[in-house]
KOLVO-643813 format. One record per residue (C-alpha): residue number from 1; x, y, z. Coordinates in nm, 4 decimals. Layout:
// KOLVO-643813
+-----+----------+----------+----------+
| num |        u |        v |        w |
+-----+----------+----------+----------+
| NUM |        X |        Y |        Z |
...
+-----+----------+----------+----------+
//
This chain:
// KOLVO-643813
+-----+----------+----------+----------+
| num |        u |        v |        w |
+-----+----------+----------+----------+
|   1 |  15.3742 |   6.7819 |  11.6437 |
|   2 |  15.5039 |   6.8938 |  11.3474 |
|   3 |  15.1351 |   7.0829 |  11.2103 |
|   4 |  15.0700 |   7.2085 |  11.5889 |
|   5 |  15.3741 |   7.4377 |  11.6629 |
|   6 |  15.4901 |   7.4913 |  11.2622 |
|   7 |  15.7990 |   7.3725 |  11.2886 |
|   8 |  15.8373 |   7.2726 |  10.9201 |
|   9 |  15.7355 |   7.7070 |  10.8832 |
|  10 |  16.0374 |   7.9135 |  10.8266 |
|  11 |  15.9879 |   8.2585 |  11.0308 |
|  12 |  15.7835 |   8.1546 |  11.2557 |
|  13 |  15.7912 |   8.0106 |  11.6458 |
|  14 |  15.4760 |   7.9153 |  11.8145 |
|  15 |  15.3960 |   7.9281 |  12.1641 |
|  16 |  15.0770 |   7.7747 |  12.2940 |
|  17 |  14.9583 |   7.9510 |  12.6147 |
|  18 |  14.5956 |   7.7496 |  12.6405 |
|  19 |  14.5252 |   7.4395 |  12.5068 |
|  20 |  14.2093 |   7.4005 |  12.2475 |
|  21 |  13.9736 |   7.0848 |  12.1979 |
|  22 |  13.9273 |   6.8393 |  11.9343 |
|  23 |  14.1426 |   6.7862 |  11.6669 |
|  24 |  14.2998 |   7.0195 |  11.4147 |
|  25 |  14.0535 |   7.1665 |  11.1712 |
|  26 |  14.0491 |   7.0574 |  10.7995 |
|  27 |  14.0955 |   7.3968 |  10.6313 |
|  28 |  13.9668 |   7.4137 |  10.2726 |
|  29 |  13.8904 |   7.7415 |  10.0835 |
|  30 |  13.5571 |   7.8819 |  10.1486 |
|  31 |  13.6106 |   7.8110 |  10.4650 |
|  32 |  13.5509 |   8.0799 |  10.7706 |
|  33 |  13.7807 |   8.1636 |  11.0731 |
|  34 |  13.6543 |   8.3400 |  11.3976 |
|  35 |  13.9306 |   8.4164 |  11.5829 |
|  36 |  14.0401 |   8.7375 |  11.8429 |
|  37 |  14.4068 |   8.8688 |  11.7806 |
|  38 |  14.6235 |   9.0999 |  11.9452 |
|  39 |  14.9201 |   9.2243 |  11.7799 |
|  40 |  15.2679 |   9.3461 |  11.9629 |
|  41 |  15.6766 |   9.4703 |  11.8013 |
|  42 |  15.8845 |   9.2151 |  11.9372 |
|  43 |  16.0897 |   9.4632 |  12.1480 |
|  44 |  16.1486 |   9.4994 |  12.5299 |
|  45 |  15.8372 |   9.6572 |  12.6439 |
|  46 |  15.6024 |   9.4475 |  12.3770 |
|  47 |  15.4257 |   9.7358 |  12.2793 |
|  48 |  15.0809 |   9.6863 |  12.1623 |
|  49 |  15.0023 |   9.7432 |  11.8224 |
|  50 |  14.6022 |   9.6284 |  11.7649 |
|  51 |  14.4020 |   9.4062 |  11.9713 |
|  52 |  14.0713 |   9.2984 |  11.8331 |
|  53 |  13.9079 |   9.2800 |  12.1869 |
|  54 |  13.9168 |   9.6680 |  12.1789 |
|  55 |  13.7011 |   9.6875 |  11.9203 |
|  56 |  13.4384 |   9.4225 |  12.0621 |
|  57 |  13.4137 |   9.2465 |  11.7668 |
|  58 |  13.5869 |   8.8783 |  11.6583 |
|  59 |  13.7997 |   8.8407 |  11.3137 |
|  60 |  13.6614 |   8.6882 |  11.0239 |
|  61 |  13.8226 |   8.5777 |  10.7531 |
|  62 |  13.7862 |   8.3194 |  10.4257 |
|  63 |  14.0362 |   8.0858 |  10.3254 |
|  64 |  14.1252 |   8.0803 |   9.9964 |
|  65 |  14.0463 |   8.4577 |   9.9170 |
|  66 |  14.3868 |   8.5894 |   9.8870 |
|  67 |  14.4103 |   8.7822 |  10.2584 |
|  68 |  14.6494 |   8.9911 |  10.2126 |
|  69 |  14.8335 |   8.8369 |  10.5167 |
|  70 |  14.8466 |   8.4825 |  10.4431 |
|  71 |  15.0674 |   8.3945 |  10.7098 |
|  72 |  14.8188 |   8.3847 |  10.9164 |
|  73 |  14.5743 |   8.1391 |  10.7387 |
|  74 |  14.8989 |   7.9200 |  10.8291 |
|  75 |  14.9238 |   8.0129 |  11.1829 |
|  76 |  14.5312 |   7.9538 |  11.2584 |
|  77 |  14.5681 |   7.6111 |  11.0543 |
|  78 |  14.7693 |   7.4750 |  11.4015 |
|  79 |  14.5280 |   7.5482 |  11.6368 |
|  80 |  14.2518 |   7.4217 |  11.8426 |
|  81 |  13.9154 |   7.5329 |  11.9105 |
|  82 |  13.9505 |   7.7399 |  12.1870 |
|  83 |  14.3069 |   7.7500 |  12.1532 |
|  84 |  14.4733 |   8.0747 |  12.2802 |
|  85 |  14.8711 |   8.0532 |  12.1046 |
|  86 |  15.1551 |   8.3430 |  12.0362 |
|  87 |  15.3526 |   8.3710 |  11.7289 |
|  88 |  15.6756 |   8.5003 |  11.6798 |
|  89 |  15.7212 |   8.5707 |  11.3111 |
|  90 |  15.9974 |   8.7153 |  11.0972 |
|  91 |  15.9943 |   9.0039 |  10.9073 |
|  92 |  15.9304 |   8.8052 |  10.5990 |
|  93 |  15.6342 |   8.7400 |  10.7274 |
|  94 |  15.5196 |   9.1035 |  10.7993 |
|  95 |  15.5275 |   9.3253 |  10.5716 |
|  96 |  15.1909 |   9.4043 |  10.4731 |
|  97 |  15.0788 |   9.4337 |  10.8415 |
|  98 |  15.0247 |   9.8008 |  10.8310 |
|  99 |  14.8124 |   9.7940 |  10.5068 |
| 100 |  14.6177 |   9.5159 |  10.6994 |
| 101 |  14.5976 |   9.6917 |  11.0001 |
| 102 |  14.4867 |  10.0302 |  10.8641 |
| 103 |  14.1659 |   9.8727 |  10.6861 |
| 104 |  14.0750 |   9.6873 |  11.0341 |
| 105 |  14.1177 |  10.0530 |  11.1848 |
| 106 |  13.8922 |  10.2088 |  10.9591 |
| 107 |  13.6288 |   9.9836 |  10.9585 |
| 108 |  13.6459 |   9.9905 |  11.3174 |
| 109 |  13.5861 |  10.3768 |  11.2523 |
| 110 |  13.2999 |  10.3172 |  11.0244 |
| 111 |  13.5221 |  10.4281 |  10.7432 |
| 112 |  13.5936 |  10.2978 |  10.4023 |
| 113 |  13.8964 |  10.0824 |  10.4444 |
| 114 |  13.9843 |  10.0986 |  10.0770 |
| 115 |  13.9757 |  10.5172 |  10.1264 |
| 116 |  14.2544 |  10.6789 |   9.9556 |
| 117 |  14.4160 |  10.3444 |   9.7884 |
| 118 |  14.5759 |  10.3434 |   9.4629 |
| 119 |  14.4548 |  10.0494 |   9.1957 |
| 120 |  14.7081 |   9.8469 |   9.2112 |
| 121 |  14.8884 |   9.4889 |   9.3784 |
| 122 |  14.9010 |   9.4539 |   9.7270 |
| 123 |  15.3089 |   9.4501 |   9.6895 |
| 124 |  15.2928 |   9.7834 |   9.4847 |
| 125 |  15.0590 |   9.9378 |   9.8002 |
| 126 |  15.3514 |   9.8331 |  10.0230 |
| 127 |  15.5635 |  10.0560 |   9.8732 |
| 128 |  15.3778 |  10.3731 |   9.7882 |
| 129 |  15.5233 |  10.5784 |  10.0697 |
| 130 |  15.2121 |  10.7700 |  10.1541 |
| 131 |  15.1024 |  10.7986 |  10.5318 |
| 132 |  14.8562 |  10.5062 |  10.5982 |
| 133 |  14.6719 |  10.7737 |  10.8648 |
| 134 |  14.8685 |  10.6153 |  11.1868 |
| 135 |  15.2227 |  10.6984 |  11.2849 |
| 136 |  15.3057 |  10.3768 |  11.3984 |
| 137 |  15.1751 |  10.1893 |  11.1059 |
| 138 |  15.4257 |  10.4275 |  10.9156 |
| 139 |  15.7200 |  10.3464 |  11.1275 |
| 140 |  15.6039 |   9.9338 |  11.0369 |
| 141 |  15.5693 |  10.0464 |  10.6316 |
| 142 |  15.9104 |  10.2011 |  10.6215 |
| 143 |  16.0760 |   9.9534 |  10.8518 |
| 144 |  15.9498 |   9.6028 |  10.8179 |
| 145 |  16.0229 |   9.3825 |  11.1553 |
| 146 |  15.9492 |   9.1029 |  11.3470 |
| 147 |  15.5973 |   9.0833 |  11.4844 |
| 148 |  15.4142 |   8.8791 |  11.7948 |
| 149 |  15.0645 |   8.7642 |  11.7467 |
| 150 |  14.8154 |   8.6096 |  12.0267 |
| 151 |  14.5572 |   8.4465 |  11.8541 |
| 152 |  14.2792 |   8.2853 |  12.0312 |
| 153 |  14.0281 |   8.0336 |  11.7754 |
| 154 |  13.6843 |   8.0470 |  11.8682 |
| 155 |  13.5491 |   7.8722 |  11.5642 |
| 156 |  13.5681 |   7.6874 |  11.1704 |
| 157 |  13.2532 |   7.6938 |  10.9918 |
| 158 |  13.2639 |   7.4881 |  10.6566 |
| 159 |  13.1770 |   7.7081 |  10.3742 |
| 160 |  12.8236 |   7.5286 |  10.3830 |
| 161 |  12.7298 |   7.6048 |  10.7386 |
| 162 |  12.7260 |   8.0016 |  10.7166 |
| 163 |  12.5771 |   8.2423 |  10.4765 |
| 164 |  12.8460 |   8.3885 |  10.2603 |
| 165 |  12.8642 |   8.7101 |  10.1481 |
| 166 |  12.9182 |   8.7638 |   9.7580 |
| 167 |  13.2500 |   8.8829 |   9.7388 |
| 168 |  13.3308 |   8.4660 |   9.8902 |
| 169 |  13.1248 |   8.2775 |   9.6538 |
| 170 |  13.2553 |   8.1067 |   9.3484 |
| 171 |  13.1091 |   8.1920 |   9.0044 |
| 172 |  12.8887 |   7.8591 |   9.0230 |
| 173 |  12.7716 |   7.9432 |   9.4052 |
| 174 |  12.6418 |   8.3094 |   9.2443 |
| 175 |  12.4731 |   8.1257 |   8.9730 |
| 176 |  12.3129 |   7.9519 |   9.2130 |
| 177 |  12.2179 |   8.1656 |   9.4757 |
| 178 |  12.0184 |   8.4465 |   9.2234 |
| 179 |  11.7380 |   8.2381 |   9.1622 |
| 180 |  11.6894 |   8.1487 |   9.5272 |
| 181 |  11.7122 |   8.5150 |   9.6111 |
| 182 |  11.5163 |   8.6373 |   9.3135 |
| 183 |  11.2366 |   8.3861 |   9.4399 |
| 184 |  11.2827 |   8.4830 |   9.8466 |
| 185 |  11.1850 |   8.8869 |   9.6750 |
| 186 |  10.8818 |   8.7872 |   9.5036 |
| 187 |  10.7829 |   8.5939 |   9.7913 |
| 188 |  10.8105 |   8.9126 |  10.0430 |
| 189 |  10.6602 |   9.1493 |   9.7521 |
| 190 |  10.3382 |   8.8993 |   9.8287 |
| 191 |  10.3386 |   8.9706 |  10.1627 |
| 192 |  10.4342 |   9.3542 |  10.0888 |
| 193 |  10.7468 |   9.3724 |  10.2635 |
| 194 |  10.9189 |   9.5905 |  10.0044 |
| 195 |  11.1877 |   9.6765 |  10.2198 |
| 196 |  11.3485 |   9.3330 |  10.2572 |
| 197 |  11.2485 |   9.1765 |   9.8887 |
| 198 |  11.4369 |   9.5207 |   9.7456 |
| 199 |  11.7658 |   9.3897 |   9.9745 |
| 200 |  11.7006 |   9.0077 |   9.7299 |
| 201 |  11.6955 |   9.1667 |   9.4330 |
| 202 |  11.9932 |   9.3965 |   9.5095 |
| 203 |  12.1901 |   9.1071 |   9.6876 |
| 204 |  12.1102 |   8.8965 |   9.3427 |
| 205 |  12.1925 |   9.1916 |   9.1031 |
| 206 |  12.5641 |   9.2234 |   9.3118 |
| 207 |  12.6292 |   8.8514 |   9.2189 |
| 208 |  12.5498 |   8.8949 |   8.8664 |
| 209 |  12.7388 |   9.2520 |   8.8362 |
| 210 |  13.0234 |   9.0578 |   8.9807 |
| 211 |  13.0385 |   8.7727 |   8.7548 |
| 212 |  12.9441 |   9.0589 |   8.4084 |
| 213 |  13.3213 |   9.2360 |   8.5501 |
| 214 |  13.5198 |   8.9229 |   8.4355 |
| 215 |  13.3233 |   8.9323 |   8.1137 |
| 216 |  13.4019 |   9.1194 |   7.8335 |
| 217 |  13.1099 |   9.3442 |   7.7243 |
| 218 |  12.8480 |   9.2931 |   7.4779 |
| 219 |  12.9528 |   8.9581 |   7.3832 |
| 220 |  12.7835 |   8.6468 |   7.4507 |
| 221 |  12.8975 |   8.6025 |   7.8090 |
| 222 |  12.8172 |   8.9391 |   7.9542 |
| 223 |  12.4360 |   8.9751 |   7.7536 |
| 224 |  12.3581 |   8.6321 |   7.9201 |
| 225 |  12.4113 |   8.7616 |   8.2386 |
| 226 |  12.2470 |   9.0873 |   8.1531 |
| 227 |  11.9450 |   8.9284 |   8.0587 |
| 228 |  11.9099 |   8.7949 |   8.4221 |
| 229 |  12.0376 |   9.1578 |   8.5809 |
| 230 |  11.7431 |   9.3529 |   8.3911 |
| 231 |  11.3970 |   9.1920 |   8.5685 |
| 232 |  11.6083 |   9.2066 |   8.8969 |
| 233 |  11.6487 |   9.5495 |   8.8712 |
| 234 |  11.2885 |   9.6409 |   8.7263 |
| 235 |  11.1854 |   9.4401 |   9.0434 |
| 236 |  11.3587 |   9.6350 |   9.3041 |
| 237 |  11.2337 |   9.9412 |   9.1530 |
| 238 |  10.9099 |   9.8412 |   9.1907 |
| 239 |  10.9688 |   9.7641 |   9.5456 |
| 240 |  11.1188 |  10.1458 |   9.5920 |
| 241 |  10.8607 |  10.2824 |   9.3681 |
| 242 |  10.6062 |  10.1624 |   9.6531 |
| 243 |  10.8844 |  10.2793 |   9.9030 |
| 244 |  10.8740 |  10.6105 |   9.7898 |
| 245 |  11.2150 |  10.6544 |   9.7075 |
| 246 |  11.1155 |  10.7944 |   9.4056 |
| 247 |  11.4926 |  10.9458 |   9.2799 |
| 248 |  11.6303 |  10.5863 |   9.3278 |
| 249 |  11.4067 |  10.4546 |   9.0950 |
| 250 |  11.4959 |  10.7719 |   8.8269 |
| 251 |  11.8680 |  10.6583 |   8.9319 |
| 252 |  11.8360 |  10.2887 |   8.8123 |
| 253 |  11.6072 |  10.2881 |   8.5631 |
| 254 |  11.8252 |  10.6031 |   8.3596 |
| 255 |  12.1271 |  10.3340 |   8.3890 |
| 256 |  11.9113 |  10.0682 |   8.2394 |
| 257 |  11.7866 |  10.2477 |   7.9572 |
| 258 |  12.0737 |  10.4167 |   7.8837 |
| 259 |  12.3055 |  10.0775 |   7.8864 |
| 260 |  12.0755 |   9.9589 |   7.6925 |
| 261 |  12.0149 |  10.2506 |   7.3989 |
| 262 |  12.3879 |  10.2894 |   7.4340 |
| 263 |  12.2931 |  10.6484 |   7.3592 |
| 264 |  12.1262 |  10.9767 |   7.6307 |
| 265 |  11.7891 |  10.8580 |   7.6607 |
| 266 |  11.6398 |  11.2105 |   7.6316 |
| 267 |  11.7443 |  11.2814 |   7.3058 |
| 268 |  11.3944 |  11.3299 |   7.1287 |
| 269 |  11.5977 |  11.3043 |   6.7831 |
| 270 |  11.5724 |  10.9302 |   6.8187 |
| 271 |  11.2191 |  10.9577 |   6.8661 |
| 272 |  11.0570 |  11.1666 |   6.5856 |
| 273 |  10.7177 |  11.0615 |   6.7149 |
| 274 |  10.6926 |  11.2890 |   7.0231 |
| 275 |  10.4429 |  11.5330 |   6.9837 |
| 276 |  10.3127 |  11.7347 |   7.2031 |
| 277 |   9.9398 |  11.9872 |   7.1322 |
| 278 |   9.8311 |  12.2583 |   7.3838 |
| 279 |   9.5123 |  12.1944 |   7.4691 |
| 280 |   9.2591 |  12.4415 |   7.3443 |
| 281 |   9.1274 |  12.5913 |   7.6759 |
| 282 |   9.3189 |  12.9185 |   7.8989 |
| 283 |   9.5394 |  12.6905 |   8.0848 |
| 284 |   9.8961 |  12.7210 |   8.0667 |
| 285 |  10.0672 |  12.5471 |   7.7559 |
| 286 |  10.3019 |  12.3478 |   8.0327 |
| 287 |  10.0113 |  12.2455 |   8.2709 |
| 288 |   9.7666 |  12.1659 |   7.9635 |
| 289 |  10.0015 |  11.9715 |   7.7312 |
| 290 |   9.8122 |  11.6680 |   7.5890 |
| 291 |  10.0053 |  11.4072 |   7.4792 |
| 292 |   9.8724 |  11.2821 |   7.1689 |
| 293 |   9.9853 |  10.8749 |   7.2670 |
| 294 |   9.8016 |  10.7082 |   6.9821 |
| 295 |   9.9873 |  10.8507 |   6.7514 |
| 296 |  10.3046 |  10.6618 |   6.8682 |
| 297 |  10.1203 |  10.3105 |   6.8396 |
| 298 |  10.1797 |  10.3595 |   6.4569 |
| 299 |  10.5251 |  10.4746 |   6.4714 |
| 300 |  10.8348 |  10.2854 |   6.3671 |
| 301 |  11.1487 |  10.1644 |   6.5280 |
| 302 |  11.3739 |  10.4890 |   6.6808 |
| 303 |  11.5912 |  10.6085 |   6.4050 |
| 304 |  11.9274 |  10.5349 |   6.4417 |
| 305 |  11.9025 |  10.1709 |   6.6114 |
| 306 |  11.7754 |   9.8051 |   6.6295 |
| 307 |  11.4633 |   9.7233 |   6.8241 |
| 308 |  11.4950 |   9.8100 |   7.1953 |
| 309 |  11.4673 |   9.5042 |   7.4448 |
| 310 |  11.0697 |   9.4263 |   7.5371 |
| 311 |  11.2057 |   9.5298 |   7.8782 |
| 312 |  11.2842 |   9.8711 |   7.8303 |
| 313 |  10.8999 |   9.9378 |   7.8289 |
| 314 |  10.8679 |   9.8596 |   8.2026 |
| 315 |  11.2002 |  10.0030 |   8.2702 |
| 316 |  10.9807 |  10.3155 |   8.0778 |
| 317 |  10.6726 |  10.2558 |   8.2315 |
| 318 |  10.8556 |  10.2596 |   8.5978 |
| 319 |  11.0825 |  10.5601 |   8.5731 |
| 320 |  10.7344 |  10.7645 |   8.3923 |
| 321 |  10.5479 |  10.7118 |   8.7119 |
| 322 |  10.8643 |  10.8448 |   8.9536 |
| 323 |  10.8789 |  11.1251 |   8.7158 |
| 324 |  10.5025 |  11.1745 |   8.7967 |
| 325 |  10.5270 |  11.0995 |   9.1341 |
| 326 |  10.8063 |  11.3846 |   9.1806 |
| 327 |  10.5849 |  11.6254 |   8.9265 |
| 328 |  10.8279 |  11.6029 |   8.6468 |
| 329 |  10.5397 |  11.6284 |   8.4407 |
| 330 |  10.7308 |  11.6806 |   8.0649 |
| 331 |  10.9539 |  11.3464 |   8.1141 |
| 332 |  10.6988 |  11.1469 |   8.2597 |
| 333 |  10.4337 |  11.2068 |   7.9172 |
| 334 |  10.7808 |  11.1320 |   7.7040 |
| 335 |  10.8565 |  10.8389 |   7.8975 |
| 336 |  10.4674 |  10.6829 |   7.8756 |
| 337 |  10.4082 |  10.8110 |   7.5137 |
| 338 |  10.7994 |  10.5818 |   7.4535 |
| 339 |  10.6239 |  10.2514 |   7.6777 |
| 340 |  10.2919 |  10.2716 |   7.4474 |
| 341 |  10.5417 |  10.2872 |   7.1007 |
| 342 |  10.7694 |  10.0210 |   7.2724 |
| 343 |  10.4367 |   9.7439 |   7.4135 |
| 344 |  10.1094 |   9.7981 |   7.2657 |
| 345 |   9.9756 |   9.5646 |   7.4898 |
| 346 |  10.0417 |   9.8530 |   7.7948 |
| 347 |   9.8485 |  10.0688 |   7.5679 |
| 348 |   9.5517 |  10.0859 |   7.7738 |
| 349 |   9.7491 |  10.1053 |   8.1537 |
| 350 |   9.9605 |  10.4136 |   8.0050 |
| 351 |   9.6355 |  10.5890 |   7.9041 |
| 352 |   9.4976 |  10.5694 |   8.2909 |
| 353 |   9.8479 |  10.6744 |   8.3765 |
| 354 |   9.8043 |  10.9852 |   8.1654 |
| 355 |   9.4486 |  11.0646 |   8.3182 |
| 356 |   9.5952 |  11.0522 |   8.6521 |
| 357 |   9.8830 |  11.2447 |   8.5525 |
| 358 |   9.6708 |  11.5641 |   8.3694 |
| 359 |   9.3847 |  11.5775 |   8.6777 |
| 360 |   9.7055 |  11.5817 |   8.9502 |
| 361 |   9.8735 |  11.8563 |   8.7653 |
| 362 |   9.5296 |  12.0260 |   8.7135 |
| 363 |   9.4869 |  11.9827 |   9.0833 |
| 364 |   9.8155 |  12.1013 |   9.1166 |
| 365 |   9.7924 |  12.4511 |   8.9297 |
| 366 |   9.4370 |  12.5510 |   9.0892 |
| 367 |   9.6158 |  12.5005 |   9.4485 |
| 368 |   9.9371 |  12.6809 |   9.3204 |
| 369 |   9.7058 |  12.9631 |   9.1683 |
| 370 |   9.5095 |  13.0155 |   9.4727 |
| 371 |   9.8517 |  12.9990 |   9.6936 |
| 372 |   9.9487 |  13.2994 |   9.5047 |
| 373 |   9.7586 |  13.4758 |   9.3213 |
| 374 |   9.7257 |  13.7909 |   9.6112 |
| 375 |  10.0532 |  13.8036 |   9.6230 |
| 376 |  10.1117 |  14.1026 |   9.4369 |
| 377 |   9.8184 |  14.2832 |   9.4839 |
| 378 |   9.7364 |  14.6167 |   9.6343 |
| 379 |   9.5184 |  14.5162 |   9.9448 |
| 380 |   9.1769 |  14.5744 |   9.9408 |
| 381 |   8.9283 |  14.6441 |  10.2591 |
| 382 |   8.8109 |  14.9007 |  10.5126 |
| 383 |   9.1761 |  15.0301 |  10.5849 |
| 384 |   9.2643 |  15.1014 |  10.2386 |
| 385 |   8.9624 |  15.3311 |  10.2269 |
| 386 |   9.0157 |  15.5307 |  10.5491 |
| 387 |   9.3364 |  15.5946 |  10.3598 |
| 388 |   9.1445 |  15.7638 |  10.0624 |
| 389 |   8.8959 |  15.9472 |  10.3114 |
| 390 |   9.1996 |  16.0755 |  10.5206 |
| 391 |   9.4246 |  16.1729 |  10.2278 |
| 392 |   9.4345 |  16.5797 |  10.2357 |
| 393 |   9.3694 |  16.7249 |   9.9393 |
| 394 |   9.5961 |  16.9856 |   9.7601 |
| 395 |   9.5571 |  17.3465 |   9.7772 |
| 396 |   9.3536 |  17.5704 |   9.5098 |
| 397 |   9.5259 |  17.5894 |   9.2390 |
| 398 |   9.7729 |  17.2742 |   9.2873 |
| 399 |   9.6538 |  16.9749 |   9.1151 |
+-----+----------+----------+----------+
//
């Protein structure tokens, strides 16, 4: 009796209106609540506030992850599957309703809810005086008061029987879960769904980029995890590299190598081996530029630094054929001459890569030539000679 209407609860009076089945659920954290709400001020008219029915869509939420309104992990703890109960609860109870309510309302917009929040507790929110976008979530911030709630439990799923998202897993479920997704993307690269095995490797990179945030870094911790955060990222931008998306692969492979060199990436300085010779025929010195590559198989190490990770090469050899791809001709010889100084072994892949490179830009400049090379000149044909025949000519004595 006492665990079904809360009577051991200060603040709060519950009111069942339709009785659920089964027993009470056994709550733990991880665990997931589907539930429809509607939310009114305790005054005469009971004026609605939210209802979630209005939006079409059930609320969801985790136990255990600090919801900002805890209260109500309590009240759903007393109820039923299927249960349909109203809450009266004190103004102790209440408080960070409107916060609450203002990210439901944005979502339900398609907006950000976190949009225009400071970084800081969710106490400290309450009392940053700003308008929350909705004049009577205002009136609730600045006046704190009793609120009803009708709550009606559809369901409890243990935290095994649903997918989680990331933000709900533990540090040891994200362990867990990259290699399974890392393995699900290679499986759907084999089948060439690139699409869907770029969503694994991002979903896998999240979890890890979540657990490197509580790690200080550089240190032990944090170069563990970004040892397993590298081939997931090379991966997916091989999958958009096939995609297409040829500027997100430019995007994520910059990050890499520059987390990684800890210094810009297109500073030649810390690469004294990047030379570049016109080639000896008419063609212009930027369309003709041969890059002399096995010169770099006998450099050393880049001044300035240790040995660069055997990964950067890919992360190089990756982000040189997006540069191609997008005719960014200059960075994409720097990047392959840097993968043939960094791997030897891709010695022979980056020289193909340069033949393809030189005959598309060739291909490139005859088409561009031909596009406009009568641009600017005087047109030529039967009408420009009627012209001359039916110039007049001056009279004697007038040149």
């Amino acid at each position: 009796m006492e665990e079904t209407y809360l009577l051991n609860v200060e603040g709060v009076k519950k009111k069942i209106l339709h009785g659920g089945q089964g027993e009470l659920p056994k709550l733990q954290d991880g665990s997931k609540i589907t539930f429809h709400f509607q939310t009114l001020k305790d005054d005469f008219e009971r004026t609605v506030i939210d209802d979630s029915r209005e939006a079409g869509i059930p609320m969801e939420i985790i136990v255990g992850k600090m919801f900002k309104l805890e209260i109500w992990e309590t009240l759903l703890s007393s109820m039923r599957t299927g249960e349909v109960a109203e809450f009266w609860c004190d103004a102790i109870h209440t408080g960070m309703y409107a916060l609450v309510s203002r990210g439901m309302r944005r979502i339900a917009e398609g907006r950000d809810p976190l949009e225009g929040q400071k970084h800081r507790c969710g106490m400290g929110n309450m009392f940053d005086y700003h308008s929350t976008g909705y004049d009577d979530l205002d009136e609730l911030q600045r006046t704190p008061q009793p609120l009803i709630f009708i709550m009606e439990l559809f369901r409890v799923e243990e935290p095994s029987a649903y997918k989680r998202d990331t933000w709900a897993m533990s540090r040891e479920e994200k362990l867990a879960a990259v290699p399974i997704l890392h393995s699900e993307g290679n499986r759907l690269v084999l089948r060439k769904e690139f699409g869907q095995a770029a969503a694994k490797y991002q979903e896998a990179v999240i979890c890890l980029r979540n657990l490197q945030a509580k790690e200080k870094p550089w240190e032990d911790g944090w170069l563990k995890l970004e040892s397993l955060v590298t081939p997931l990222v090379l991966n997916y931008c091989q999958c958009q590299l096939e995609l297409g998306e040829y500027y997100e692969v430019l995007e994520h492979t910059t990050e890499l190598l520059q987390k990684h060199n800890g210094s810009p990436i297109h500073d030649n300085a810390h690469y004294p081996c990047v030379i570049w010779i016109p080639m000896s025929n008419a063609e212009p010195v930027t369309q003709g530029l041969l890059l002399l590559w096995l010169v770099a198989l006998s450099c050393k190490t880049p001044t300035g630094g240790s040995p660069l990770p055997a990964d950067n090469a890919k992360a190089y050899f990756k982000r040189a054929k997006a540069h191609a791809a997008v005719w960014n001709e200059r960075e994409a010889r720097e990047d392959f001459l840097r993968v043939a100084h960094l791997d030897p072994s891709m010695a022979a892949a980056v020289k193909k890569e340069l033949k393809q490179l030189g005959e598309r830009m060739r291909k490139k400049h005859v088409e561009d030539r031909k596009r406009y090379q009568g641009l600017f000149q005087p047109p030529r044909g039967p009408r420009a000679s009627e012209g001359q025949e039916n110039r007049q000519l001056p009279p004697a004595g007038y040149s």
